[in-house]
C-alpha positions as a Markdown table, in Angstrom:
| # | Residue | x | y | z |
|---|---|---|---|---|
| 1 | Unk | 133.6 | 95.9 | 142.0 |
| 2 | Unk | 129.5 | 95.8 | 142.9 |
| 3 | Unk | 127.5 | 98.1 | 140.5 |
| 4 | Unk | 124.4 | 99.8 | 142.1 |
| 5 | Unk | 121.9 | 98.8 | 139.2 |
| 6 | Unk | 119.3 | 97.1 | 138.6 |
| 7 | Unk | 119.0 | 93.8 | 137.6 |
| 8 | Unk | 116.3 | 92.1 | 135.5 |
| 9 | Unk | 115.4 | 89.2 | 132.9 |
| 10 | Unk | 113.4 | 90.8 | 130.3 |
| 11 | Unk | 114.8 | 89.4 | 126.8 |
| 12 | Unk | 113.4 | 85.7 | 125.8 |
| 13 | Unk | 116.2 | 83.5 | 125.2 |
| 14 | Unk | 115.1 | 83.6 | 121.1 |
| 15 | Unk | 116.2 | 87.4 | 121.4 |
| 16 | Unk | 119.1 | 86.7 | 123.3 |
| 17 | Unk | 120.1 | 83.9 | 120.7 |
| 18 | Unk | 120.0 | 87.0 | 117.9 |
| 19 | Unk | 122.2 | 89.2 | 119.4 |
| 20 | Unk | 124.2 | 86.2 | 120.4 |
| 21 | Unk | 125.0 | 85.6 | 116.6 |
| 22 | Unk | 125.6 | 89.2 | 115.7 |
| 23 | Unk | 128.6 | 88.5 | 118.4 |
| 24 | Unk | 131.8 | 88.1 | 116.1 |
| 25 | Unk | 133.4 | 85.2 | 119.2 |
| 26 | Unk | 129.9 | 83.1 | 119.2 |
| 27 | Unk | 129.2 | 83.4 | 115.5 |
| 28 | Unk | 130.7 | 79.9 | 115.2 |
| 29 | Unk | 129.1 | 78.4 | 117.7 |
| 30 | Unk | 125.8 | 76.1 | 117.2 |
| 31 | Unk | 122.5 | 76.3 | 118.1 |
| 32 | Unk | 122.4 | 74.4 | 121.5 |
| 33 | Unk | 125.8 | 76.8 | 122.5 |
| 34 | Unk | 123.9 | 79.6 | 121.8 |
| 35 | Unk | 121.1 | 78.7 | 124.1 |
| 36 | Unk | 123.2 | 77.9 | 126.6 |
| 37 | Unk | 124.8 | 80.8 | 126.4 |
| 38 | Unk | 121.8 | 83.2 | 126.2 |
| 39 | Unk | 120.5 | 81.3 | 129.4 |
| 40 | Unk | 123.2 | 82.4 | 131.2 |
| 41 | Unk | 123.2 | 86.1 | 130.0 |
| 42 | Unk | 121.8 | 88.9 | 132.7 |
| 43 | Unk | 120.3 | 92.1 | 132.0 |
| 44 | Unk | 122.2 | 94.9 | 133.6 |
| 45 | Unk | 120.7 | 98.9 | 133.6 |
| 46 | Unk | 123.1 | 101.5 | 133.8 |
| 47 | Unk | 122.2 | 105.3 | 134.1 |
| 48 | Unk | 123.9 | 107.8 | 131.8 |
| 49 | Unk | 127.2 | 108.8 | 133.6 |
| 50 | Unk | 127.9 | 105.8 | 135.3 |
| 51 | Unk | 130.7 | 103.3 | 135.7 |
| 52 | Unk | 130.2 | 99.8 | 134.3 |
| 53 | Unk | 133.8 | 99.0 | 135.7 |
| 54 | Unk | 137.1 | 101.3 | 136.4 |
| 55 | Unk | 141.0 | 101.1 | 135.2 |
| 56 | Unk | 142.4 | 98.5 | 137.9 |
| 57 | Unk | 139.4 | 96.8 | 138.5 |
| 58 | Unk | 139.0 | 92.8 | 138.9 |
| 59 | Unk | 135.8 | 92.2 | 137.3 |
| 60 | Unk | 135.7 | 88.9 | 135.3 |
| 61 | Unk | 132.8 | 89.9 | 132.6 |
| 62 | Unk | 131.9 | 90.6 | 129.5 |
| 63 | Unk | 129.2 | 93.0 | 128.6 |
| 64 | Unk | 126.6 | 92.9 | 125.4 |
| 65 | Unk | 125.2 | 96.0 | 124.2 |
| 66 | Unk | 121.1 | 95.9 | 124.0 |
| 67 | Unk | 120.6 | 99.7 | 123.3 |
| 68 | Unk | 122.3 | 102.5 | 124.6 |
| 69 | Unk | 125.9 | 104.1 | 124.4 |
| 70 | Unk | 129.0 | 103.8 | 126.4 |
| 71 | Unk | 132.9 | 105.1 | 126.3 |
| 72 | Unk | 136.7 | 103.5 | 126.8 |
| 73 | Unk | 138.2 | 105.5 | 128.6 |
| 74 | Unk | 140.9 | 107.0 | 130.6 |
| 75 | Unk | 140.4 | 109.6 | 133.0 |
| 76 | Unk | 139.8 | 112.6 | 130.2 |
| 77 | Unk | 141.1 | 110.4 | 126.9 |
| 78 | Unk | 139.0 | 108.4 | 125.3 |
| 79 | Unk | 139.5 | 105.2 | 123.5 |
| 80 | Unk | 136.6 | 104.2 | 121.7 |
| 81 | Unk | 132.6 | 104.8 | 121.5 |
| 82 | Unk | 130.2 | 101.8 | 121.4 |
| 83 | Unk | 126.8 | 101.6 | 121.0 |
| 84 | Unk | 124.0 | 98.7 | 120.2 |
| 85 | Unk | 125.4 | 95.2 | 119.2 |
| 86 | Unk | 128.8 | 95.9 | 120.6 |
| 87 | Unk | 130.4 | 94.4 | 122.7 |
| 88 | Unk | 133.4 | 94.7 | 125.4 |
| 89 | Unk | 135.5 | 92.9 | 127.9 |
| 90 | Unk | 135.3 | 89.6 | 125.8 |
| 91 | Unk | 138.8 | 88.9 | 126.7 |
| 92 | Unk | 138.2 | 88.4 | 130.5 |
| 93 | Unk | 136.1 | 85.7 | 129.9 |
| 94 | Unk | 139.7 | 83.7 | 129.5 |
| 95 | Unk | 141.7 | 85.9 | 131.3 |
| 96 | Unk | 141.3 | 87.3 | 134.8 |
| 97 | Unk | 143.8 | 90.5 | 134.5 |
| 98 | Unk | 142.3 | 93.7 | 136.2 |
| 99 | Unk | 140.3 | 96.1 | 133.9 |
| 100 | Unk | 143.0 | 98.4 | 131.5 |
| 101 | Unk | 140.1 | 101.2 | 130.7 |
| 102 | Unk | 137.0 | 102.5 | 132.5 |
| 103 | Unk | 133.5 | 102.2 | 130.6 |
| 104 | Unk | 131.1 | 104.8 | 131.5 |
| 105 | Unk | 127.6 | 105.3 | 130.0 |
| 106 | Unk | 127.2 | 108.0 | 127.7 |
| 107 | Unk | 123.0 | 107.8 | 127.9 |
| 108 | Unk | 121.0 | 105.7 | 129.6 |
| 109 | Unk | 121.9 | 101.9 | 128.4 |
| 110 | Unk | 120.8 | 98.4 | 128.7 |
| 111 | Unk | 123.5 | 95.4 | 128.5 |
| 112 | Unk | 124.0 | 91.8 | 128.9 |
| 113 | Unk | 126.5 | 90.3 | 131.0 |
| 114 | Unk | 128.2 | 87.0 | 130.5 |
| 115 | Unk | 130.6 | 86.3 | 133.8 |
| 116 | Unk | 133.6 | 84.4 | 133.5 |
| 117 | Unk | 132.7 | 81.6 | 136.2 |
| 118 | Unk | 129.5 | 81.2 | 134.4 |
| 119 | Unk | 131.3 | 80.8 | 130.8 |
| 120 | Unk | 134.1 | 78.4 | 131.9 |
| 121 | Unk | 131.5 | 76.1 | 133.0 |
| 122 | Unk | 129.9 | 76.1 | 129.8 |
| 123 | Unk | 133.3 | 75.5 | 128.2 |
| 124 | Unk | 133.7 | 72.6 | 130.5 |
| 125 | Unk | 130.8 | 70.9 | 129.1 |
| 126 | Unk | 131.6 | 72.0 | 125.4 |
| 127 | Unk | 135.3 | 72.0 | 124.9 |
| 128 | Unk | 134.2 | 73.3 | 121.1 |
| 129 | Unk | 133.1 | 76.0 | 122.8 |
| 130 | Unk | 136.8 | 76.8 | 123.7 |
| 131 | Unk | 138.3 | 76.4 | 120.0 |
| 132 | Unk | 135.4 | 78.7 | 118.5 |
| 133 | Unk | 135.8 | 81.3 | 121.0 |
| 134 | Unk | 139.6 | 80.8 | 120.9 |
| 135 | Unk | 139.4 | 81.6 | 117.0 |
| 136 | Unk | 136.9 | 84.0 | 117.1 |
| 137 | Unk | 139.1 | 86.4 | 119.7 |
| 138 | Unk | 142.2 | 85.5 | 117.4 |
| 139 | Unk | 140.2 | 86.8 | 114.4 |
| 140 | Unk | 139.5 | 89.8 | 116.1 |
| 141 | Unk | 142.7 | 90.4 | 117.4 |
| 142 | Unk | 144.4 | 89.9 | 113.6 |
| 143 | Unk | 141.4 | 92.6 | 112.4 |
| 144 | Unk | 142.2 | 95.2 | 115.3 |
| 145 | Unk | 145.9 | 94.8 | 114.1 |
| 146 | Unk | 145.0 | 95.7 | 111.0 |
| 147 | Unk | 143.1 | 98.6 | 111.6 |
| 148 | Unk | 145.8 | 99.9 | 114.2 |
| 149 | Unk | 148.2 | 99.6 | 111.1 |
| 150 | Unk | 145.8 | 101.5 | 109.6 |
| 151 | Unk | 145.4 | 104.0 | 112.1 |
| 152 | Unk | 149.0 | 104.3 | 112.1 |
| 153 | Unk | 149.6 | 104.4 | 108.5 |
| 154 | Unk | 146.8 | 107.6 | 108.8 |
| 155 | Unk | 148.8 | 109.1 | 111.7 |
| 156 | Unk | 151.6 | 109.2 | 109.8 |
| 157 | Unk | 149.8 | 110.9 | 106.8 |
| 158 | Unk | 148.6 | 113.0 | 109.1 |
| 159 | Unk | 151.9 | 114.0 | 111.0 |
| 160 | Unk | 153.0 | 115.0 | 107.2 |
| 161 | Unk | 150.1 | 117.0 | 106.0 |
| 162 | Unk | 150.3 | 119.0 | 109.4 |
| 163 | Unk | 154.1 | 119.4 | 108.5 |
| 164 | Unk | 153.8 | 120.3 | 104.9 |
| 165 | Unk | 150.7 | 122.8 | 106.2 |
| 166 | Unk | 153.3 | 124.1 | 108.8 |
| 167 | Unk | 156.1 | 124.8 | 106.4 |
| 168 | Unk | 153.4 | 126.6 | 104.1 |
| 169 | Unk | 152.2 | 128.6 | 107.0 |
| 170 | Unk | 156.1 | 129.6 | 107.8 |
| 171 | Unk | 156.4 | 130.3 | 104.0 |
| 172 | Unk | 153.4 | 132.4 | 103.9 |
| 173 | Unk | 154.6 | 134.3 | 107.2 |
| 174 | Unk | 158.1 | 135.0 | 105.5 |
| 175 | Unk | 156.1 | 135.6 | 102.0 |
| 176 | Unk | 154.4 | 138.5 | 104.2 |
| 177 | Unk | 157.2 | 139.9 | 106.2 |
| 178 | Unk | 158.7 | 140.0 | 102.7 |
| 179 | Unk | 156.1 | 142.6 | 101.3 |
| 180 | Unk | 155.9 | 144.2 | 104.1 |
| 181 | Unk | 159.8 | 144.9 | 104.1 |
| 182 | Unk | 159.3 | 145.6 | 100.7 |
| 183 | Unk | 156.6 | 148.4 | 100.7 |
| 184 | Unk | 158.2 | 150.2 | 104.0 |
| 185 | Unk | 161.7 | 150.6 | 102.1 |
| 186 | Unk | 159.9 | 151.9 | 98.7 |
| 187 | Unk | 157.4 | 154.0 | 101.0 |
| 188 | Unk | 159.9 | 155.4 | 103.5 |
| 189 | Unk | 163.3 | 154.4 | 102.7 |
| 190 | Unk | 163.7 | 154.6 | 99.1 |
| 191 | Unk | 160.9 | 157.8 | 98.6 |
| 192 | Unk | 163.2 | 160.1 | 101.3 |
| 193 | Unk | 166.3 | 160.3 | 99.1 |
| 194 | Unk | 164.3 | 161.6 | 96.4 |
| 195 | Unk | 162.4 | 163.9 | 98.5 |
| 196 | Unk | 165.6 | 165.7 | 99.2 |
| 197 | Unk | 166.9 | 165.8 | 96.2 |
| 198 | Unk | 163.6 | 167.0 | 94.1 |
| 199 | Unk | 164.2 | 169.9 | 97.2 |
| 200 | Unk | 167.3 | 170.6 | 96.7 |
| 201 | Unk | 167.1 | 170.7 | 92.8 |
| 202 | Unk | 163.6 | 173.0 | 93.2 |
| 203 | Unk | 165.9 | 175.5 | 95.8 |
| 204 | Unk | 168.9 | 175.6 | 92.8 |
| 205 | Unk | 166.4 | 176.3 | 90.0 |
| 206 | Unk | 164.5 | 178.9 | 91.5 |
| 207 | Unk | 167.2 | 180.9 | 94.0 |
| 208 | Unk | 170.6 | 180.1 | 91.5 |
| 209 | Unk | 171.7 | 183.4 | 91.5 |
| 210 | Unk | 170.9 | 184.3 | 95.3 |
| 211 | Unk | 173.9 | 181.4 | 96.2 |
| 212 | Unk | 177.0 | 181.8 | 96.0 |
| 213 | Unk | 179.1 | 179.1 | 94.4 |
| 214 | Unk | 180.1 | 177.2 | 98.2 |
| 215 | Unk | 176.7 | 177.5 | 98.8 |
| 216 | Unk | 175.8 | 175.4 | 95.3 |
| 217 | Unk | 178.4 | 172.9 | 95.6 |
| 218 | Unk | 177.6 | 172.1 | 98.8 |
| 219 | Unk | 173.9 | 171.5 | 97.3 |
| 220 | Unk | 175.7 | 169.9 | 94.4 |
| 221 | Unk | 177.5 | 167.3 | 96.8 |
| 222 | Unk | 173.6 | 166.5 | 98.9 |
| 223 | Unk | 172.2 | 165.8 | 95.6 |
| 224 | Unk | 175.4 | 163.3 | 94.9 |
| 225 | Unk | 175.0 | 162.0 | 98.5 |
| 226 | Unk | 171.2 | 161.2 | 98.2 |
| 227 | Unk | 171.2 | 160.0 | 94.9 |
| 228 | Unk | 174.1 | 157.9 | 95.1 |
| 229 | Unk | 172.2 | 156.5 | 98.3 |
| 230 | Unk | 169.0 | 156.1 | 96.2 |
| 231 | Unk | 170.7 | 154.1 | 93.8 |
| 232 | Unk | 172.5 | 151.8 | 95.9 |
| 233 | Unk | 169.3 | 151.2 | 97.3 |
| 234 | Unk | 167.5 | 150.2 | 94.2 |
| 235 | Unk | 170.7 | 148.0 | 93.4 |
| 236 | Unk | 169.9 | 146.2 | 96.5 |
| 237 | Unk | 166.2 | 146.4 | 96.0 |
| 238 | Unk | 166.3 | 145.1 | 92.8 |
| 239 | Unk | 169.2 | 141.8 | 93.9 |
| 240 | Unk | 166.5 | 141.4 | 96.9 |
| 241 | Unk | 163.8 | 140.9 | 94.6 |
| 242 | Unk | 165.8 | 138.8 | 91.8 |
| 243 | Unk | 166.9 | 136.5 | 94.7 |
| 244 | Unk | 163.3 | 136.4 | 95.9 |
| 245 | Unk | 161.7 | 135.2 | 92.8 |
| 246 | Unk | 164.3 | 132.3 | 92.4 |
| 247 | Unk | 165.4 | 133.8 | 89.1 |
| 248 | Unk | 169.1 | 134.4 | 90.3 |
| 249 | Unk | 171.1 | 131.8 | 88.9 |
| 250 | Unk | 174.1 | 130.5 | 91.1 |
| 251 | Unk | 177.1 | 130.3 | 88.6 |
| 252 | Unk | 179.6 | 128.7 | 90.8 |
| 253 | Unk | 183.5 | 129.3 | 89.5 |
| 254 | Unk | 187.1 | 129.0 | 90.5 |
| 255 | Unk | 188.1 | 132.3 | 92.4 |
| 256 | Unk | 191.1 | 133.7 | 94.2 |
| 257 | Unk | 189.9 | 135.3 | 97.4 |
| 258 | Unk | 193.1 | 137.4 | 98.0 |
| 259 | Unk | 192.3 | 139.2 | 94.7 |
| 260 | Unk | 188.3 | 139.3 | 95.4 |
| 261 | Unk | 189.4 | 140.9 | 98.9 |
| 262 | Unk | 191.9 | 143.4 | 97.4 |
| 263 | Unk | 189.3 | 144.6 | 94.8 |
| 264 | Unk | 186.7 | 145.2 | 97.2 |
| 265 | Unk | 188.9 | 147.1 | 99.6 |
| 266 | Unk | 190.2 | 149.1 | 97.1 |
| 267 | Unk | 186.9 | 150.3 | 96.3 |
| 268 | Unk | 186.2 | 151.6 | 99.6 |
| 269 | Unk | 189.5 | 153.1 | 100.7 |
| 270 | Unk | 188.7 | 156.4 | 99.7 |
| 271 | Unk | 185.1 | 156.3 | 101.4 |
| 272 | Unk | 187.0 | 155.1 | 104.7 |
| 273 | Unk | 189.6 | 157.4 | 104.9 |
| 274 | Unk | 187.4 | 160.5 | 104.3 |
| 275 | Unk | 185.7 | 159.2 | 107.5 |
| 276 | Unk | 189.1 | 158.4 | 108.9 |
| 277 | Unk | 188.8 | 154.9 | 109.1 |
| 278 | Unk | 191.5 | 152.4 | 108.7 |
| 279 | Unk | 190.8 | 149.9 | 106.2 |
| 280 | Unk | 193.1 | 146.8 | 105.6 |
| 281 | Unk | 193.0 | 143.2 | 104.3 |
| 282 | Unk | 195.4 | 141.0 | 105.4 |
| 283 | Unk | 194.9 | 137.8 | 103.7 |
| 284 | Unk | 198.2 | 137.5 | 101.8 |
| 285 | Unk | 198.0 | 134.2 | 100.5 |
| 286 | Unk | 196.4 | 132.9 | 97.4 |
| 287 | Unk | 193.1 | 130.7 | 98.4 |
| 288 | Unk | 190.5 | 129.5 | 96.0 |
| 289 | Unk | 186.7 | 129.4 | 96.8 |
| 290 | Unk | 184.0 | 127.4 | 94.6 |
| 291 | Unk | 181.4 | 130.5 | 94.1 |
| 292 | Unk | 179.5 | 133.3 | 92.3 |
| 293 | Unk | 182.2 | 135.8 | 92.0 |
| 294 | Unk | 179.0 | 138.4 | 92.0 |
| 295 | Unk | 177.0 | 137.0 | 94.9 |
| 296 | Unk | 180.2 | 137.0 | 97.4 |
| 297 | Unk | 181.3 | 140.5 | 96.0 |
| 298 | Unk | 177.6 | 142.1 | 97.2 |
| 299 | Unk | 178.2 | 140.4 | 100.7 |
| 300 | Unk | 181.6 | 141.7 | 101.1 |
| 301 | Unk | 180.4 | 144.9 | 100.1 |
| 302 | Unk | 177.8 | 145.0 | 102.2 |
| 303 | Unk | 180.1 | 143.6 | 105.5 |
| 304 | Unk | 182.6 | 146.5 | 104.6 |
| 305 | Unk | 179.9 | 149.2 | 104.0 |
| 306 | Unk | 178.3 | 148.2 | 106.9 |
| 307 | Unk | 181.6 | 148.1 | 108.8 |
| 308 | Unk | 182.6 | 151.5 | 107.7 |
| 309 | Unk | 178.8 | 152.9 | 108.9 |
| 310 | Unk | 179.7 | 151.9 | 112.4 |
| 311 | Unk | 183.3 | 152.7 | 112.9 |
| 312 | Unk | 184.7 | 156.1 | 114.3 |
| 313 | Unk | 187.8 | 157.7 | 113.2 |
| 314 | Unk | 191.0 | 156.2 | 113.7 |
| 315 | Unk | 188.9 | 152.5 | 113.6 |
| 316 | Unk | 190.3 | 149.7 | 112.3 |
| 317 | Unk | 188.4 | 147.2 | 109.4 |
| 318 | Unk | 190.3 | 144.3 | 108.3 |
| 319 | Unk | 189.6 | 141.5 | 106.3 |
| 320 | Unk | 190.9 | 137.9 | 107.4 |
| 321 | Unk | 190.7 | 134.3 | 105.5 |
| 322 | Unk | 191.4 | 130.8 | 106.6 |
| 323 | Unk | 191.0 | 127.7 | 105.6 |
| 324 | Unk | 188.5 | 125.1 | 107.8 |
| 325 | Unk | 188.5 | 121.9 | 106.3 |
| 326 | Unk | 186.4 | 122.2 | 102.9 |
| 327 | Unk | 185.7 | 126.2 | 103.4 |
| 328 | Unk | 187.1 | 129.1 | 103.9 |
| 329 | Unk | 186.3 | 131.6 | 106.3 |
| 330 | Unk | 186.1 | 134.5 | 105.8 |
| 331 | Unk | 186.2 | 137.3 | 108.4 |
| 332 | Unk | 185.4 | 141.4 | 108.1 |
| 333 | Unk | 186.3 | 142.4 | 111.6 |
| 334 | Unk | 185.9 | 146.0 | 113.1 |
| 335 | Unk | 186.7 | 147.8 | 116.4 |
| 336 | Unk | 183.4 | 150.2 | 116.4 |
| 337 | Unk | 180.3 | 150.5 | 117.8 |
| 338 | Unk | 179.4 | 146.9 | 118.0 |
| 339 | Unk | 175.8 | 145.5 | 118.2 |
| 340 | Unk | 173.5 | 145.3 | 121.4 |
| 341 | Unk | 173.3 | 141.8 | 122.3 |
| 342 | Unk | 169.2 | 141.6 | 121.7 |
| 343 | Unk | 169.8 | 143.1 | 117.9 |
| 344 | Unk | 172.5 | 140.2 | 117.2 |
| 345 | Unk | 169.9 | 137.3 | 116.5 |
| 346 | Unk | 167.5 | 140.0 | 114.5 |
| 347 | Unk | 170.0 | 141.3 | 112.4 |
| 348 | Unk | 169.8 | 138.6 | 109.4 |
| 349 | Unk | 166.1 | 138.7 | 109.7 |
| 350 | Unk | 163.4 | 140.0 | 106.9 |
| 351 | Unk | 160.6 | 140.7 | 109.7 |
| 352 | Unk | 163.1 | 142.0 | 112.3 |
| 353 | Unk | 163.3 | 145.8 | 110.7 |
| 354 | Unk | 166.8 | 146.3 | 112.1 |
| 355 | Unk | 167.9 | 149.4 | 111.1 |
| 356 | Unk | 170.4 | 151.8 | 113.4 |
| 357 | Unk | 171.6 | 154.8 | 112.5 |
| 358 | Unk | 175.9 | 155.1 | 111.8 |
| 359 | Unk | 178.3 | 156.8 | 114.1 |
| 360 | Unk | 178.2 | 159.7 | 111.3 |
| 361 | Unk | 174.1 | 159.6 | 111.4 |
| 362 | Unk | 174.5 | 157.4 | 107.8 |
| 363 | Unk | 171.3 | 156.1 | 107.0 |
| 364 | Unk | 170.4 | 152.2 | 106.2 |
| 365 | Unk | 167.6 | 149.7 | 106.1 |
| 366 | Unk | 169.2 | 146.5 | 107.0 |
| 367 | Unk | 168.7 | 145.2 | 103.7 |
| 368 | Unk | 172.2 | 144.5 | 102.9 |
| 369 | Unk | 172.9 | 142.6 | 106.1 |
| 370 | Unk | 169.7 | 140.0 | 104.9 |
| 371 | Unk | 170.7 | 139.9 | 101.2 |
| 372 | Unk | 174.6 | 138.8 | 102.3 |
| 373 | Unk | 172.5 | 135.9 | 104.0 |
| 374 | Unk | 170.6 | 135.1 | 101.1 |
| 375 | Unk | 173.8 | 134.8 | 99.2 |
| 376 | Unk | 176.1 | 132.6 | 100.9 |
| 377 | Unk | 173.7 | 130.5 | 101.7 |
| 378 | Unk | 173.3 | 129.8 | 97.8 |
| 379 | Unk | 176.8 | 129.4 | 97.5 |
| 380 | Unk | 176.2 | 126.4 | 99.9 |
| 381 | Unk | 177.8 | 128.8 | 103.2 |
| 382 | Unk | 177.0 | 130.3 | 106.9 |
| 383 | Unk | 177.4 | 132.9 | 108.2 |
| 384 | Unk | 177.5 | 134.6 | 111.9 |
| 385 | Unk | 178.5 | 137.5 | 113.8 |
| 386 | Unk | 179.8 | 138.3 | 116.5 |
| 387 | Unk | 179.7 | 141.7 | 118.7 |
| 388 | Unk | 179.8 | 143.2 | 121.8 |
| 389 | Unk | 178.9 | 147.1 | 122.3 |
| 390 | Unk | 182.1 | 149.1 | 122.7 |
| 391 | Unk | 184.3 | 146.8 | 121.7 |
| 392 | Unk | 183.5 | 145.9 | 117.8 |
| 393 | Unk | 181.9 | 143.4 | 115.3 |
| 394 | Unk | 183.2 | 140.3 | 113.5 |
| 395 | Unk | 181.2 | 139.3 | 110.6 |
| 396 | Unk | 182.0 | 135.6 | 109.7 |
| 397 | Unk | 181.3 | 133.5 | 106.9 |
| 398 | Unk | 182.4 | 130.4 | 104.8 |
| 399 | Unk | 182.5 | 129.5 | 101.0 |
| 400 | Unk | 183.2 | 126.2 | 99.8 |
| 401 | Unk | 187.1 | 125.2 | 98.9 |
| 402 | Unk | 188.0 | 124.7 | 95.3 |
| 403 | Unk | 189.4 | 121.4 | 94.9 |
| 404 | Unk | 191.0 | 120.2 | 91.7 |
């Protein structure tokens, strides 16, 4: 490659000898070298923005830095910035491979070149001029070595901070969605029961005689309805928030999932057949899980409740077990509604705000769907559903096997 500069002597060779020593691959070398050496040095100019050499290039030189700044680079990426007393290229003085990086001055800079042709014939002369060079370059190699271990080592640091900052942003996020799922149940959710029933109670007090007694126990039963909604609620709230905290202790023990399904259904028959729904288990056999009897009680609860929300009359809910290597599964399966497919991936999620209305208006906040997540999860399970609109919802999830 042929630069357009301009070319000049205009250091004395006593200069050129100082930044000669300064020079980490002639620091070795002795006086007569040197001189040698700086007698063979030229002055190059190179304007700010322009090329010294590009990537591919065959230009056998290496290039001193008088005053001035330049940049390794590739295309947009840049390797390294130099500026006065360093030095680049040193390695084509021995080797004549084409350039790997383009340098490009950053301001306006003066260097000094040393050309290969020019250097071998002072080597020629001076074969100690080989071995000092030779262990200068190795020198320098074994120090940038080090400081891309370094470099590496600081990556690495790097690449973890980054991560622990990520997981700490995620945290904050779900930390966030949390409150705000909080607030809107206590604001919305949770204050509308009681609304009702302060309304109801206010239209009994003051108009008690005007009703006749269908009349009162149909208030009677909405007070029941709300307030028994308001207090599951709070149950829920208040397992949410225990679980939150990390103050709910996991006591893992030896249970019979045939009885733990039978209880459970048993407490829900009547509310199921009131709305006409049929409500079965059929696991038959004796199988033992390794959990918290209360933890897997609220998310069968919940699957059953939730179940129950979404079927129509004449629906069918059944439970099912099996054993999968060191779990069982267990499934609540119904044949209602079913879930639109873009709700399906939301449904277990605190910032997703699922919440759909049941096929006999019945009101929810999605709450127990995410605290059944939180709960097998900390008895060491999964759990998935699957749904398709019109044609029913199979909630799935494991527990480990008890083993003696």
């Amino acid at each position: 490659m042929v630069l357009n500069i301009k070319e000049k002597n205009s250091n004395s060779i006593k200069e050129r000898i100082d930044i000669l020593k300064d020079v980490i691959i002639f620091s070795e070398s002795n006086k007569n070298i040197l001189k040698r050496l700086a007698s063979s040095l030229l002055d190059v100019f190179i304007v700010k923005d322009q090329a010294i050499f590009h990537k591919g290039d065959q230009q056998n030189a290496m290039y001193i830095i008088v005053n001035g700044n330049v940049k390794v680079h590739d295309e947009g990426h840049i390797f390294a910035q130099l500026k006065e007393k360093d030095f680049f290229g040193e390695y084509s003085l021995i080797d004549s491979s084409v350039r790997s990086a383009t340098v490009t001055a950053t301001e306006n800079t003066h260097l000094l070149c040393l050309d290969q042709i020019e250097f071998q014939k002072i080597m020629d002369d001076n074969p100690d001029v080989s071995r000092a060079v030779l262990k200068a370059l190795i020198k320098r190699l074994r120090n940038n070595n080090i400081s891309e271990e370094k470099l590496a080592q600081n990556t690495i640091k790097i690449a973890h901070q980054r991560d622990i900052l990520d997981n700490q942003k995620k945290e904050l996020e779900e930390l966030n969605a949390t409150k705000d799922k909080f607030f809107t149940i206590i604001a919305h959710d949770l204050k509308n029961p009681f609304n009702t029933v302060i309304g109801l109670s206010e239209l009994l007090i003051e108009r008690y005689e005007s009703y006749d007694s269908k009349k009162i126990k149909e208030f009677i039963n909405q007070i029941y309805i709300f307030s028994t909604n308001a207090y599951n609620l709070l149950e829920d709230l208040l397992q949410w928030a225990r679980s939150q905290t990390g103050k709910m202790e996991v006591k893992l023990e030896k249970i019979n999932i045939f009885d733990l399904a039978r209880e459970n259904t048993d407490i829900f028959l009547e509310i199921a057949e009131k709305k006409g729904v049929i409500l079965e288990s059929k696991i038959t056999s004796d199988l033992y899980a390794f959990i918290d009897r209360n933890m897997i009680t609220t998310v069968l609860r919940n699957l059953i409740s939730n179940s129950i929300k979404f079927t129509n009359s004449n629906d069918i809910i059944s439970l099912e077990a099996k054993v999968n290597k060191d779990f069982i599964e267990i499934s609540v399966i119904d044949s209602g509604v079913g879930i639109p497919k873009n709700s399906i991936d939301k449904i277990f999620k605190i910032d997703s705000n699922i919440s759909t209305q049941g096929t006999k208006e019945e009101t929810g906040t999605g709450l127990g769907l995410i605290i059944s997540s939180e709960f097998v999860e900390k008895n060491g399970g999964t759990i998935i559903v699957k749904s398709e609109e019109g044609e029913g919802t199979q909630f799935m999830f494991t527990v480990p096997l008890y083993k003696d």
